[in-house]
N, CA, C and O of each residue as an XYZ file, in Angstrom:
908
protein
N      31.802    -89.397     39.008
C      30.813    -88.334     39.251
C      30.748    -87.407     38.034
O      31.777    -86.910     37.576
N      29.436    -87.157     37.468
C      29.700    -86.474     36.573
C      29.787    -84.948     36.662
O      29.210    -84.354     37.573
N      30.559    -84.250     35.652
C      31.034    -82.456     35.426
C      29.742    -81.610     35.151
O      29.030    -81.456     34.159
N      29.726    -81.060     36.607
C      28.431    -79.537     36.188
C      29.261    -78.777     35.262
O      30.478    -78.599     35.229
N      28.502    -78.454     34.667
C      28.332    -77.221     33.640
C      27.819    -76.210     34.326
O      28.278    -75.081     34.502
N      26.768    -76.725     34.726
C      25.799    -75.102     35.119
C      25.743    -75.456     36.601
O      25.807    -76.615     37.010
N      25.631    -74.475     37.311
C      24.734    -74.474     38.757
C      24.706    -73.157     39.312
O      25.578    -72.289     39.358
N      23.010    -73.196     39.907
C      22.707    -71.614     40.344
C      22.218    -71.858     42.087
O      21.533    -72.880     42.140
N      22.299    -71.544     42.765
C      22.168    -71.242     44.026
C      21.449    -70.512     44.512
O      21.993    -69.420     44.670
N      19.925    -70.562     45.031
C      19.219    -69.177     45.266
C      19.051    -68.019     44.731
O      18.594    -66.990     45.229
N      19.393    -68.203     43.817
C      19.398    -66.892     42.211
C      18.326    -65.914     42.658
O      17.435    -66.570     43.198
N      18.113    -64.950     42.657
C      17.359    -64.030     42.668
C      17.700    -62.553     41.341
O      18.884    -62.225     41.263
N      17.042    -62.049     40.735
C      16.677    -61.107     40.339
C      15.684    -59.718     40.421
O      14.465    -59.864     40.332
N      16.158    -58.650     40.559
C      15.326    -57.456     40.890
C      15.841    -56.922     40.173
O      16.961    -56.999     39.668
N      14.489    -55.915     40.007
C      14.616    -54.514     39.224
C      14.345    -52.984     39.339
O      13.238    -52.792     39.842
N      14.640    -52.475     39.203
C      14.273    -51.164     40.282
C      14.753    -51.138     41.419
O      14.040    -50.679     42.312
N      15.458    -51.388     41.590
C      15.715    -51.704     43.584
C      15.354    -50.291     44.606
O      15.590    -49.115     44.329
N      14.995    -50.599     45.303
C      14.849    -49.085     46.050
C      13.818    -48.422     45.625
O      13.417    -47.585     46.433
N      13.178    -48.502     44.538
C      12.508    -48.072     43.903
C      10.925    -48.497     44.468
O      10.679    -49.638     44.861
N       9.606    -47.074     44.437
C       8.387    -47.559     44.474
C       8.040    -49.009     43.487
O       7.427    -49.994     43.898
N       8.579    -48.838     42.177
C       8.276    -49.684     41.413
C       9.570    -51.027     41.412
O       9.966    -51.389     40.304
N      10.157    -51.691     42.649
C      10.598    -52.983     42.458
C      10.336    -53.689     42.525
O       9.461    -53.861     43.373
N      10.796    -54.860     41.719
C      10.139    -55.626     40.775
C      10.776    -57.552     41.046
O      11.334    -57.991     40.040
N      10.723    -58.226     41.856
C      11.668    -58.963     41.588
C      11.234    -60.139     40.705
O      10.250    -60.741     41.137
N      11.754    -60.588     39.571
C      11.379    -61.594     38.604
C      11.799    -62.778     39.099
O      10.968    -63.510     38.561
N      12.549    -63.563     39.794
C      13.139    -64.259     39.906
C      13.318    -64.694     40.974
O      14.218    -64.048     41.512
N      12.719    -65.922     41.979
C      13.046    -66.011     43.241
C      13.631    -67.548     43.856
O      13.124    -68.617     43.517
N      14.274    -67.483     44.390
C      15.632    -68.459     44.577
C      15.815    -70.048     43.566
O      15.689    -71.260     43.739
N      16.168    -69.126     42.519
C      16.447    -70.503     41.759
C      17.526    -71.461     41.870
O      18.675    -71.123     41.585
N      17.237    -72.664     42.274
C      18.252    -73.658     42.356
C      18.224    -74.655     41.260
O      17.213    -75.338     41.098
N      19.442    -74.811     40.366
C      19.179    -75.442     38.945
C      20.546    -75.902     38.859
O      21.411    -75.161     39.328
N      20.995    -77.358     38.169
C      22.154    -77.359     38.182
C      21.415    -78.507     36.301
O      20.384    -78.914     35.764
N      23.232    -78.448     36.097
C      23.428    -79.086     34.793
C      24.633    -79.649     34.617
O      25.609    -78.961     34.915
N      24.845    -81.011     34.098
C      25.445    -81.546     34.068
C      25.978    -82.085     32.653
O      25.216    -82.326     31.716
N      27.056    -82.209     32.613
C      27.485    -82.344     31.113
C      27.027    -83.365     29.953
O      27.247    -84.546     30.225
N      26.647    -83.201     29.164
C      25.800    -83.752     28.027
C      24.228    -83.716     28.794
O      23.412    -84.636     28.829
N      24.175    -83.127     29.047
C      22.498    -83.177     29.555
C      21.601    -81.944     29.268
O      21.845    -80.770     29.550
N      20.261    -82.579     28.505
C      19.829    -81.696     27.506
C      18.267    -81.608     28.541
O      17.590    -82.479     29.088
N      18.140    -79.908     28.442
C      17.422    -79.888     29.577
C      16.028    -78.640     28.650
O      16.073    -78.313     27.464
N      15.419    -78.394     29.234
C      13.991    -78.080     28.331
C      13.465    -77.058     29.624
O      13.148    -77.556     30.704
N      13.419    -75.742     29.409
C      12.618    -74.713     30.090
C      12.003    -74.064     29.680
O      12.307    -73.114     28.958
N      10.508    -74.540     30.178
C       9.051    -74.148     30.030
C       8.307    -73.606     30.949
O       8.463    -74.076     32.076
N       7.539    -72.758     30.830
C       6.596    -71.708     31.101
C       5.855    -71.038     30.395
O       5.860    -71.219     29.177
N       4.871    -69.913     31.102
C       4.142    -69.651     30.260
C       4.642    -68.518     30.255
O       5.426    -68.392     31.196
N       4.498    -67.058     29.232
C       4.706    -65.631     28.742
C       4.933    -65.068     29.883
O       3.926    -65.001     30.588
N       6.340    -64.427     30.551
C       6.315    -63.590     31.772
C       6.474    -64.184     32.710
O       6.225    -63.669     33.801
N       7.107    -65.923     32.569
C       7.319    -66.466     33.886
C       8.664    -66.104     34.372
O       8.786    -65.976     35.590
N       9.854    -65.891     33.499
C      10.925    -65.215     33.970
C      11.954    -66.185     33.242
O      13.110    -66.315     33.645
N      11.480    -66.803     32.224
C      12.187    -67.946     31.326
C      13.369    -67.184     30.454
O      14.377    -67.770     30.060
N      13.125    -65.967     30.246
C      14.311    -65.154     29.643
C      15.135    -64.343     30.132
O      16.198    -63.971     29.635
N      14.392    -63.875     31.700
C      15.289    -63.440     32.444
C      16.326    -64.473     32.784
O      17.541    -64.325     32.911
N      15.699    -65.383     32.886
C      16.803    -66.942     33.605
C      17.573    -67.087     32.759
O      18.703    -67.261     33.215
N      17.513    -67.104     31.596
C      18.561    -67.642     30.333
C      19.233    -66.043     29.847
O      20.038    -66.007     28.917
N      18.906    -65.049     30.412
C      19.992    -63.989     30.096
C      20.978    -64.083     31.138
O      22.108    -63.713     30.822
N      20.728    -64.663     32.777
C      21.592    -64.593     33.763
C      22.080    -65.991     33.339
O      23.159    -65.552     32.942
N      22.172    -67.218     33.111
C      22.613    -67.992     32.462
C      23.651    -68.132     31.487
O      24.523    -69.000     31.481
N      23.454    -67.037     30.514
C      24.120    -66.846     29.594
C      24.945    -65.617     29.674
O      25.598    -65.232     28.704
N      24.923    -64.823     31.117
C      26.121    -64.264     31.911
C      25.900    -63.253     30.782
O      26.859    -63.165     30.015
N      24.950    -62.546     30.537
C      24.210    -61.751     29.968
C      23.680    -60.855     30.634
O      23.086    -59.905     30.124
N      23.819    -61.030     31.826
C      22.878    -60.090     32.809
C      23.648    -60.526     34.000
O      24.702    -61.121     33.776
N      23.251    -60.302     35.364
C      23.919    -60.808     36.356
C      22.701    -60.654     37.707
O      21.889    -59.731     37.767
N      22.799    -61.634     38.592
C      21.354    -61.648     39.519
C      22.029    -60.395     40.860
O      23.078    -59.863     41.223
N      20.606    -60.455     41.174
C      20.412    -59.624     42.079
C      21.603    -60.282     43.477
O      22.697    -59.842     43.830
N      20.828    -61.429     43.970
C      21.576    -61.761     45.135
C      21.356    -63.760     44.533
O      20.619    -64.073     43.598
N      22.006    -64.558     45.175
C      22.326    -65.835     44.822
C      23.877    -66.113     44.011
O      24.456    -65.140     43.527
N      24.467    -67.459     43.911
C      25.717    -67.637     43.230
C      25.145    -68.769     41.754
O      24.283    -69.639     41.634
N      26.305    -68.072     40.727
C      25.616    -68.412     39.284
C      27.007    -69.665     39.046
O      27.782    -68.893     38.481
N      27.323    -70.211     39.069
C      28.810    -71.409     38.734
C      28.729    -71.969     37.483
O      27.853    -72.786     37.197
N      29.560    -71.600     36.727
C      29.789    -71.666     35.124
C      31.142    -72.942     35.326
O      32.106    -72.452     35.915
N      31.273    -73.956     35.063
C      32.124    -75.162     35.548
C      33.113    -75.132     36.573
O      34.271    -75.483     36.799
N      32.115    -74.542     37.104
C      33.087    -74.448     38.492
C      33.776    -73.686     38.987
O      34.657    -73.947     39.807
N      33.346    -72.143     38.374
C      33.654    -70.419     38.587
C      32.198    -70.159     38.813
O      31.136    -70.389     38.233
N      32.767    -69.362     40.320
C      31.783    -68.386     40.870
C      32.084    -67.173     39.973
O      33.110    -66.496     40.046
N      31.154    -66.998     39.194
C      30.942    -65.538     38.517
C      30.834    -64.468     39.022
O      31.156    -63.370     38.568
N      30.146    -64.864     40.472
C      30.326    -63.436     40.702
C      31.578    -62.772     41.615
O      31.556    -61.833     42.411
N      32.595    -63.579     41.204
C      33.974    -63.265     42.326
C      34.913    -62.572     40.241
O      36.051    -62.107     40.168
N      34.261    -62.702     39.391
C      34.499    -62.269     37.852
C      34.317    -60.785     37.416
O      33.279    -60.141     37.263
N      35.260    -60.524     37.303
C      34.773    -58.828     36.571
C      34.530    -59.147     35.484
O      34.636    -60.238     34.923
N      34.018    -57.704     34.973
C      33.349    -58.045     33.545
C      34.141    -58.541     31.728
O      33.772    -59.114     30.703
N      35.539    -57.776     32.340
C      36.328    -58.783     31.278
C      36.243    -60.249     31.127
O      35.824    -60.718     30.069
N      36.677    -61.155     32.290
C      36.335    -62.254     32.491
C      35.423    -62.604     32.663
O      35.604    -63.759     33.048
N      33.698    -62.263     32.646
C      32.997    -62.717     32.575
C      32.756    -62.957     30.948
O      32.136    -63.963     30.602
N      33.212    -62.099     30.034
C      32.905    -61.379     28.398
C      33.754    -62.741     27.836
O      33.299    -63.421     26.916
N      35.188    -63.091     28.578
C      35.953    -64.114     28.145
C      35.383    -65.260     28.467
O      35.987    -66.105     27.806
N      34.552    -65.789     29.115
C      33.708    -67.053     29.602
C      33.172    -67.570     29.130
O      33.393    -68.718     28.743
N      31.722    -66.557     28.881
C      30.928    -66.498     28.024
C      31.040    -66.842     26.330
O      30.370    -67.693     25.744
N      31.983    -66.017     25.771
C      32.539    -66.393     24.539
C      33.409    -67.771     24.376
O      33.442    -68.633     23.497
N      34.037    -67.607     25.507
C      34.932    -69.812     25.111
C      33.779    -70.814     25.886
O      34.107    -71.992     26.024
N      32.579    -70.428     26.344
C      32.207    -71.958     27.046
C      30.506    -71.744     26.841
O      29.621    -72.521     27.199
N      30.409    -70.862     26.373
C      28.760    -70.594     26.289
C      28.018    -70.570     24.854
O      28.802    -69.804     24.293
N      27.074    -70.869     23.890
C      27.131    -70.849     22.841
C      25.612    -70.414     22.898
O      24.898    -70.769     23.836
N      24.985    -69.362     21.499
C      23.598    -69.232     21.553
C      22.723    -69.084     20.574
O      22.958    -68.204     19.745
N      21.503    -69.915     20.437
C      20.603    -69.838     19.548
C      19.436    -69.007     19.965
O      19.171    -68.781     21.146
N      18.660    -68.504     18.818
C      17.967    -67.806     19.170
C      16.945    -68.339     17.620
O      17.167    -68.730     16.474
N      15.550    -67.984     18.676
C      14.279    -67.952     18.033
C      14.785    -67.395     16.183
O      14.906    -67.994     15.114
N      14.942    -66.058     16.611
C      15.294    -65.423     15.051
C      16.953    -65.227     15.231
O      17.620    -64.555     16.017
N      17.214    -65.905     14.409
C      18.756    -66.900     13.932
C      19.908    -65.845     14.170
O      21.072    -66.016     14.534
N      19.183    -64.656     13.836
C      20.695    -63.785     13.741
C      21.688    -63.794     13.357
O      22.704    -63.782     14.052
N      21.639    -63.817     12.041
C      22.591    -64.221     10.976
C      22.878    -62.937     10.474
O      22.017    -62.236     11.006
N      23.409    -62.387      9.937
C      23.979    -61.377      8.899
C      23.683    -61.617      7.526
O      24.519    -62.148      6.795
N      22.666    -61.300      7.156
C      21.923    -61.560      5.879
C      23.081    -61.259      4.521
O      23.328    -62.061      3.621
N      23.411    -60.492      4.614
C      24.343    -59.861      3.344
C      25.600    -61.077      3.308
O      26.146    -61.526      2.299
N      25.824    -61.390      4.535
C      26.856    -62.159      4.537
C      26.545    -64.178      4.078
O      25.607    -64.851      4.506
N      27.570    -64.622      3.217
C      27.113    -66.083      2.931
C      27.057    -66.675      4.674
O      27.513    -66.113      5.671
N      26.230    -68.163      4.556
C      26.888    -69.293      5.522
C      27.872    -69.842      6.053
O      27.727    -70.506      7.079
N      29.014    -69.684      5.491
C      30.231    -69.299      5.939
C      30.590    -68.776      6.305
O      31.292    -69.214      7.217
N      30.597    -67.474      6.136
C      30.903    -66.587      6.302
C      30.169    -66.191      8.046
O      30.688    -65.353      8.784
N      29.316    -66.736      8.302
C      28.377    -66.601      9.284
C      28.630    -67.175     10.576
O      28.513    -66.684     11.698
N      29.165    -68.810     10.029
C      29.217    -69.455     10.976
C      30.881    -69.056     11.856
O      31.238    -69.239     13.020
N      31.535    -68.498     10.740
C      33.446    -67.968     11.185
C      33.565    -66.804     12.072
O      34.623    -66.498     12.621
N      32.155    -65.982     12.238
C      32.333    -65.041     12.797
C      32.633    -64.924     14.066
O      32.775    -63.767     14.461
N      32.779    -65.809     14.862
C      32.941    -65.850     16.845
C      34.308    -66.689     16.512
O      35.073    -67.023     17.417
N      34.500    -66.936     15.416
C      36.360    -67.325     15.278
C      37.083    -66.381     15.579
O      37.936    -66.181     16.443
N      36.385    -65.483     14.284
C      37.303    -64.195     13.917
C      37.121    -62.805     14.611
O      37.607    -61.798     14.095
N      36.225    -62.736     16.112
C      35.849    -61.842     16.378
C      37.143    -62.410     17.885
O      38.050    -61.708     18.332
N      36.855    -63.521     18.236
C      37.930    -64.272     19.113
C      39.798    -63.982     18.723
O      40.575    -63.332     19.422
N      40.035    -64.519     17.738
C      41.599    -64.254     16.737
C      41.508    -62.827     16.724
O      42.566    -62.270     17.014
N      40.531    -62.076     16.468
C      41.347    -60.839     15.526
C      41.563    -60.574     14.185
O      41.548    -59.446     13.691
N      41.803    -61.820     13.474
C      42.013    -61.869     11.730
C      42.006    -63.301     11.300
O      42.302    -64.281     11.984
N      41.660    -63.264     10.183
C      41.247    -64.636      9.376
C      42.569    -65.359      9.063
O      43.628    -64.936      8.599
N      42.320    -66.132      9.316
C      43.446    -67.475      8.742
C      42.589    -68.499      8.205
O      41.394    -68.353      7.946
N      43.318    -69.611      8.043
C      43.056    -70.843      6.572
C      42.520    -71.704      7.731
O      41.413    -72.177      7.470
N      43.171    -72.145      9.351
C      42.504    -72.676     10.086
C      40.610    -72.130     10.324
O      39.741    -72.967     10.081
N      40.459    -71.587     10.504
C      39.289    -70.512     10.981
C      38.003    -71.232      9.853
O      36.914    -71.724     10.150
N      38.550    -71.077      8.719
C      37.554    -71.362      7.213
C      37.211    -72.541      7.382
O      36.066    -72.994      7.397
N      38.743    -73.374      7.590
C      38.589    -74.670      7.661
C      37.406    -75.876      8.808
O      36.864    -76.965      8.619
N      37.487    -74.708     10.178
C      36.642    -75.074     11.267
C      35.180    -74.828     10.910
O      34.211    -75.548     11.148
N      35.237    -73.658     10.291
C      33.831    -73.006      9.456
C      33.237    -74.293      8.469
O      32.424    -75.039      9.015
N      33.495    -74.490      7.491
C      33.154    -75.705      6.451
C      32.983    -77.003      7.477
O      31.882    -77.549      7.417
N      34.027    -77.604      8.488
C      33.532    -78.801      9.117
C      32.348    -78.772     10.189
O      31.869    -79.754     10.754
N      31.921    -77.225     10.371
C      30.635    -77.028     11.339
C      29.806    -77.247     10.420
O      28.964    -78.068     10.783
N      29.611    -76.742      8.991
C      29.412    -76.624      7.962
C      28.364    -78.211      7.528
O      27.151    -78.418      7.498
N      29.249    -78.835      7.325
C      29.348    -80.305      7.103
C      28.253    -81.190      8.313
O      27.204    -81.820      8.180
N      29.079    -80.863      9.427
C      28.220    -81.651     10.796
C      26.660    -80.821     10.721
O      25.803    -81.512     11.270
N      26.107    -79.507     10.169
C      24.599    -79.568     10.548
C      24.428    -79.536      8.736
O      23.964    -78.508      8.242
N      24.846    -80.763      7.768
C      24.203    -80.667      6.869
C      24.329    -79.880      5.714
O      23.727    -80.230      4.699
N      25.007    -78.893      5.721
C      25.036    -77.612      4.547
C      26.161    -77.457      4.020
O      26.353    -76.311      3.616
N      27.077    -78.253      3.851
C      28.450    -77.953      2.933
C      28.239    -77.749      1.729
O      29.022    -77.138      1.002
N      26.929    -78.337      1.292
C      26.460    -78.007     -0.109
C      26.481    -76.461     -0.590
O      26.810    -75.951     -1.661
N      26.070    -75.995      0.448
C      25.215    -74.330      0.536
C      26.199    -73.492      1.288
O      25.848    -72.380      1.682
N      27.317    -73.908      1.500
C      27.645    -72.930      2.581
C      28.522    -71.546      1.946
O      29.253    -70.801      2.599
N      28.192    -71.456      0.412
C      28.253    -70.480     -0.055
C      27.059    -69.456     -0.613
O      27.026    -68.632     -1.528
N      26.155    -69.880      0.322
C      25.014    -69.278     -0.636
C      24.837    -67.990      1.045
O      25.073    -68.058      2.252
N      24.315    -67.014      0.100
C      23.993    -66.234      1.081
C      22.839    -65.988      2.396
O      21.737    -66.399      2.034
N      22.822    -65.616      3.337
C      21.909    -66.232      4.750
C      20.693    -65.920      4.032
O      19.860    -66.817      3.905
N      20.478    -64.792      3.552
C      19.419    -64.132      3.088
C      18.596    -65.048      2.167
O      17.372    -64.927      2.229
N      19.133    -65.969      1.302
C      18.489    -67.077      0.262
C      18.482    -67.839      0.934
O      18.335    -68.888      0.308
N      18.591    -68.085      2.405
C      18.359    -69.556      2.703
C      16.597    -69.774      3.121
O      15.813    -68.835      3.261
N      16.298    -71.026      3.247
C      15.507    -71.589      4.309
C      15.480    -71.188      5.779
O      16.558    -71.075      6.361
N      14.567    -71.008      6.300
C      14.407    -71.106      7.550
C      14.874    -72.053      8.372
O      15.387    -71.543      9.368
N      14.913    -73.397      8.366
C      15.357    -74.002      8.832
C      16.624    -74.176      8.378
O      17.304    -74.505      9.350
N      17.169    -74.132      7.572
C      18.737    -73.786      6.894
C      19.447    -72.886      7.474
O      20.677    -72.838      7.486
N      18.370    -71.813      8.193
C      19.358    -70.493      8.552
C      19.505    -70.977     10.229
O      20.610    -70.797     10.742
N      18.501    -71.530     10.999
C      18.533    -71.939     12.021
C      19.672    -73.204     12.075
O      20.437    -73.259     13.038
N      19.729    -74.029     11.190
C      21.012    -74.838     11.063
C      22.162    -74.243     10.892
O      23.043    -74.946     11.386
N      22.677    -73.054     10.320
C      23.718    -72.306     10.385
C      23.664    -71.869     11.922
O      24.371    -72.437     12.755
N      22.945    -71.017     12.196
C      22.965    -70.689     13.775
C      23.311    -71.656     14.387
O      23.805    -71.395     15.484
N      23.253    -72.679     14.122
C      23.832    -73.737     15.519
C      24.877    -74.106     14.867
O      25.131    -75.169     15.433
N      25.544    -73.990     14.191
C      26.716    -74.245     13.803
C      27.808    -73.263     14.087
O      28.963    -73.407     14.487
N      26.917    -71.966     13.681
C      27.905    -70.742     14.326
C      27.846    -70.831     16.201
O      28.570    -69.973     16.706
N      27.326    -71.460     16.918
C      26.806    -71.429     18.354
C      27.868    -72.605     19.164
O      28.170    -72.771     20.345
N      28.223    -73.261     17.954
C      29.547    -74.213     17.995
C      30.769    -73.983     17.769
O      31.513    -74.940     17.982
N      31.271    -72.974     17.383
C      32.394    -72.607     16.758
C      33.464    -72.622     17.518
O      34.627    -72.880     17.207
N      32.897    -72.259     18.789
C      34.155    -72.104     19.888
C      34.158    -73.239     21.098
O      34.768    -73.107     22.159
N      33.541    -74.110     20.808
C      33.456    -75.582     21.225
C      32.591    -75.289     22.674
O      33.046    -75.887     23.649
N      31.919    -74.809     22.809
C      31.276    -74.677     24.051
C      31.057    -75.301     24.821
O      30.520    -76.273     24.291
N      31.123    -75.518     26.339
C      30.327    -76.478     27.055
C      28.913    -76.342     26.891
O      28.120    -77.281     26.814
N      28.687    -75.341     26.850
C      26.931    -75.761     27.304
C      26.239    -74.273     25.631
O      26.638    -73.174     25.246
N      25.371    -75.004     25.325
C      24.498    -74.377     24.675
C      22.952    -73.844     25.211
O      22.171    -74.520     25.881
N      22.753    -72.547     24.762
C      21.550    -71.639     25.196
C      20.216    -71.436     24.042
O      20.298    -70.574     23.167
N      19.348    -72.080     24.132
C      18.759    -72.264     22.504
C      17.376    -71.629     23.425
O      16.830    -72.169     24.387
N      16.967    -70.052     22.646
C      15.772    -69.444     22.844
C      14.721    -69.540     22.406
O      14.408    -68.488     21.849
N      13.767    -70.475     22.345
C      12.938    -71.189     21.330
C      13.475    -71.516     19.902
O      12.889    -70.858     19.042
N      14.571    -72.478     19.352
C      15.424    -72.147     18.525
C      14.360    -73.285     17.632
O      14.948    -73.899     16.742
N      13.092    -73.553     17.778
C      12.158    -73.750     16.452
C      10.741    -72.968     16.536
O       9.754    -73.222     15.846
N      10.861    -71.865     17.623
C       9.451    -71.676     17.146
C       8.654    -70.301     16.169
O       7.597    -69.678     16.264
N       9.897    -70.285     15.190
C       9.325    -69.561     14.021
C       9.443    -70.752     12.929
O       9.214    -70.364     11.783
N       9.742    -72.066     13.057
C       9.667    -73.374     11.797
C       8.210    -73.904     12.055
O       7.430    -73.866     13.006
N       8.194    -74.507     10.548
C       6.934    -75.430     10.542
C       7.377    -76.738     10.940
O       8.529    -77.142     10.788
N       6.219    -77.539     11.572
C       6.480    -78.824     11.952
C       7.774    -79.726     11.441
O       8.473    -80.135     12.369
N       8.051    -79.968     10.575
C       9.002    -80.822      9.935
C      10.435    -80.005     10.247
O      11.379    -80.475     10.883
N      10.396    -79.192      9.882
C      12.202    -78.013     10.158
C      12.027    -77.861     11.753
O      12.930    -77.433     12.472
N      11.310    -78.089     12.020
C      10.922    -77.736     14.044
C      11.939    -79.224     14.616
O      12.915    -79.028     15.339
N      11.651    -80.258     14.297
C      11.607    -81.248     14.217
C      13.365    -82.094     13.779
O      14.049    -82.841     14.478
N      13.614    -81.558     12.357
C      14.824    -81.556     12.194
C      15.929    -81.011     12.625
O      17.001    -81.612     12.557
N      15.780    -79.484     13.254
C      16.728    -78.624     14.212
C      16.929    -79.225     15.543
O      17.934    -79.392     16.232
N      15.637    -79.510     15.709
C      15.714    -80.712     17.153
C      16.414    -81.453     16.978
O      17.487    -81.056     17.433
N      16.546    -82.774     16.388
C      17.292    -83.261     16.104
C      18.536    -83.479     16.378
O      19.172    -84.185     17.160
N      18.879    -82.232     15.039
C      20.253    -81.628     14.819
C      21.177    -81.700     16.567
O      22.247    -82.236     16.854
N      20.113    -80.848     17.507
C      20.725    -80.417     18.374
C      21.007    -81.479     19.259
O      22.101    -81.511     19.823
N      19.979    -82.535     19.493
C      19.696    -83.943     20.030
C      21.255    -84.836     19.526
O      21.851    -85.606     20.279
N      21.585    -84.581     18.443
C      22.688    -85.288     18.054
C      24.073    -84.750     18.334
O      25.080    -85.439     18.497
N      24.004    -83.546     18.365
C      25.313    -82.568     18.892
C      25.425    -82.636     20.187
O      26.384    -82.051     20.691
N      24.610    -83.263     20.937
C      24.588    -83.399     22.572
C      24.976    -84.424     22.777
O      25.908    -84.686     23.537
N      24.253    -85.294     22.058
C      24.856    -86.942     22.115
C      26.325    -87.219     21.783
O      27.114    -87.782     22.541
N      26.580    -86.782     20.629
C      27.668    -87.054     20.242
C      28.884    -86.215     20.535
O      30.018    -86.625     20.287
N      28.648    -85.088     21.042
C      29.857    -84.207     21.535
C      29.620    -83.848     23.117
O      30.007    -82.874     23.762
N      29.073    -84.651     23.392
C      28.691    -84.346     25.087
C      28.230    -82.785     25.730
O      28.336    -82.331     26.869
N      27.826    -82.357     24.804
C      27.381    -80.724     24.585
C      26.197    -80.152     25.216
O      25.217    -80.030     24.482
N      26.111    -79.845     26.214
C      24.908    -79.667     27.511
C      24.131    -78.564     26.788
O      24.752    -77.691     26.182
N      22.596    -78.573     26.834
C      21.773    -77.621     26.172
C      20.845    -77.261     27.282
O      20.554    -78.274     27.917
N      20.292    -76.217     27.733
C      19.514    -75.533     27.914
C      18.831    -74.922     26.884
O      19.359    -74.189     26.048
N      17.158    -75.340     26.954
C      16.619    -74.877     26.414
C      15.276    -74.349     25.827
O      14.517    -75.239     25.443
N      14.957    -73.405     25.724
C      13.159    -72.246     26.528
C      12.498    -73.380     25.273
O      12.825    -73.929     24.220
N      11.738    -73.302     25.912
C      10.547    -73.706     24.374
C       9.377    -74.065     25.123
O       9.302    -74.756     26.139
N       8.356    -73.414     24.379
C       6.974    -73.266     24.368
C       6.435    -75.342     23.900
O       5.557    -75.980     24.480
N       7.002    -75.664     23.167
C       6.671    -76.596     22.094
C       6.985    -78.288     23.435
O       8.002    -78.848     23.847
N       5.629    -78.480     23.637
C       5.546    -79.430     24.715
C       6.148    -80.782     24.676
O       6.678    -81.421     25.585
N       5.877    -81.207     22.916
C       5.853    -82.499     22.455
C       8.043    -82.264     22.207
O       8.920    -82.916     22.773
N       8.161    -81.428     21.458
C       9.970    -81.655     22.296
C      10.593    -81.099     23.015
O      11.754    -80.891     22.661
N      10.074    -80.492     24.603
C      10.282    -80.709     25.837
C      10.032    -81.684     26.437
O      10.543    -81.677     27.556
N       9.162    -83.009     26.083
C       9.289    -84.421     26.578
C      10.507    -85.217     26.032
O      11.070    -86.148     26.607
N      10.844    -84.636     24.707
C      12.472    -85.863     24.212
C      13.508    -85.027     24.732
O      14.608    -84.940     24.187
N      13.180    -84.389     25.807
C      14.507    -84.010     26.257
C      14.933    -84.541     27.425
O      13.942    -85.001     27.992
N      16.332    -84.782     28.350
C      16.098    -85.432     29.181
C      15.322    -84.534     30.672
O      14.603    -85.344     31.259
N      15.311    -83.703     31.088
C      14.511    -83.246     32.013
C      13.749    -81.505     31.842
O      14.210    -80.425     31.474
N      12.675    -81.868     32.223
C      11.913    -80.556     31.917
C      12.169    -79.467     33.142
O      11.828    -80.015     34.190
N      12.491    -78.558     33.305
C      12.580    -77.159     34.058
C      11.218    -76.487     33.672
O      11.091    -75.944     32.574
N       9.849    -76.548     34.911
C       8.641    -75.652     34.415
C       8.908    -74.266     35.551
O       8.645    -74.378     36.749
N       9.318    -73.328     35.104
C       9.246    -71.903     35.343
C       7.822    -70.869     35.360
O       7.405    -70.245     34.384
N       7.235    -70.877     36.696
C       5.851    -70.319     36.610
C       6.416    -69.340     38.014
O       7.049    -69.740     38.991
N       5.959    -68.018     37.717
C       6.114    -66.659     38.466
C       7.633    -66.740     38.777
O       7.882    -66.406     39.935
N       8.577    -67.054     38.127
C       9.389    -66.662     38.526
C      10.227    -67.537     39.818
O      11.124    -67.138     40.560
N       9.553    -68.860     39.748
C      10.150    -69.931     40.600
C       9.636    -71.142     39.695
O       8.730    -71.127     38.862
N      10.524    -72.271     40.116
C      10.870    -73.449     39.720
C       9.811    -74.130     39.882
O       9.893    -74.637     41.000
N       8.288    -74.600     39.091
C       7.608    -75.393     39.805
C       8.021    -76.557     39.700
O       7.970    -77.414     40.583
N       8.429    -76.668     38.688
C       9.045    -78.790     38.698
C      10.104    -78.997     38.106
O      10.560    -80.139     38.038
């Protein structure tokens, strides 16, 4: 039988509660994920595709429903242990890369090492350069974020999104500031880190043609699951 990663239970989200103005975004989502399984959530602007992937990414926390991160009810988690979860089993890309410009590619990708440890060691660098290596850039991984490519800097981001070996990865439209070809190659990238490290992805994207090479589509319209 294969290992969930993810599973949500009647998820709900509100805002305002009590309030003339409440709001609920989110209504009983049932979603599960299973390990190495690369999954694609689509909707249109305001369907609740980022609310879902902030409670996902234990970033937020739902109103009423149970959220199961491999097999922890989160919400039986205080917020230390939720902060510790999140950081060893959750990993995240984002549309705009969020890199530390001043800082090289290396330097970039070591940072959820060294924010984890406390202080740099020779292991840490060493994990840094072989993330380094696996999306392509050992060449560059001294050059600073700020001189890179776009798609170069989005390849660092998923390398830094790996660092702490995650089960499951969170990618927020993680091509749709690239042009066709770097759109294409990050895909990829990520297509192969799933395959080959059994590395479960969730992931928003607008971009239709690779939400079909993924293995199942999640369409998110008002705030429920249409398919």
């Amino acid at each position: 039988m294969a290992e969930e990663v993810l599973r949500l239970d009647k998820v709900c989200k509100a805002y305002n509660i009590g309030l003339p103005s409440e709001t609920e975004v989110l209504h009983d989502i049932d979603l599960t994920l299973e390990r190495g399984q690369f999954l694609a959530l689509t909707g249109p602007s305001g369907s609740g595709k980022s609310t879902l992937l902030n409670i996902v990414g234990l970033l937020d926390r739902p109103t009423s429903g149970r959220l199961c991160i491999k097999g922890q009810d989160t919400n039986l988690l205080g917020d230390t242990a939720v902060t510790r979860l999140r950081g060893h089993t959750i990993g995240f890309v984002f549309q705009d890369h969020h890199l530390i410009s001043a800082f090289t590619a290396l330097e970039n990708v070591m940072m959820p090492l060294l924010a984890d440890r406390g202080f740099p060691s020779p292991d840490i660098a060493t994990k840094a350069r072989d993330l380094m290596e696996c999306v392509g850039l050992e060449a560059v991984s001294g050059n600073l974020a700020m001189n890179m490519s776009g798609g170069q800097q989005q390849r660092v981001a998923i390398a830094r999104a790996l660092a702490m070996n995650p089960d499951l990865v969170l990618a927020d439209e993680p091509t749709g500031n690239l042009d066709t070809k770097s759109a294409d190659s990050v895909f990829e990238l990520m297509r192969q880190v799933n395959r080959e490290g059994g590395t479960s992805f969730l992931m928003v994207t607008h971009n239709l043609e690779l939400a079909r090479r993924c293995d199942r589509i999640i369409d998110v319209v008002d705030g429920r699951i249409a398919g």
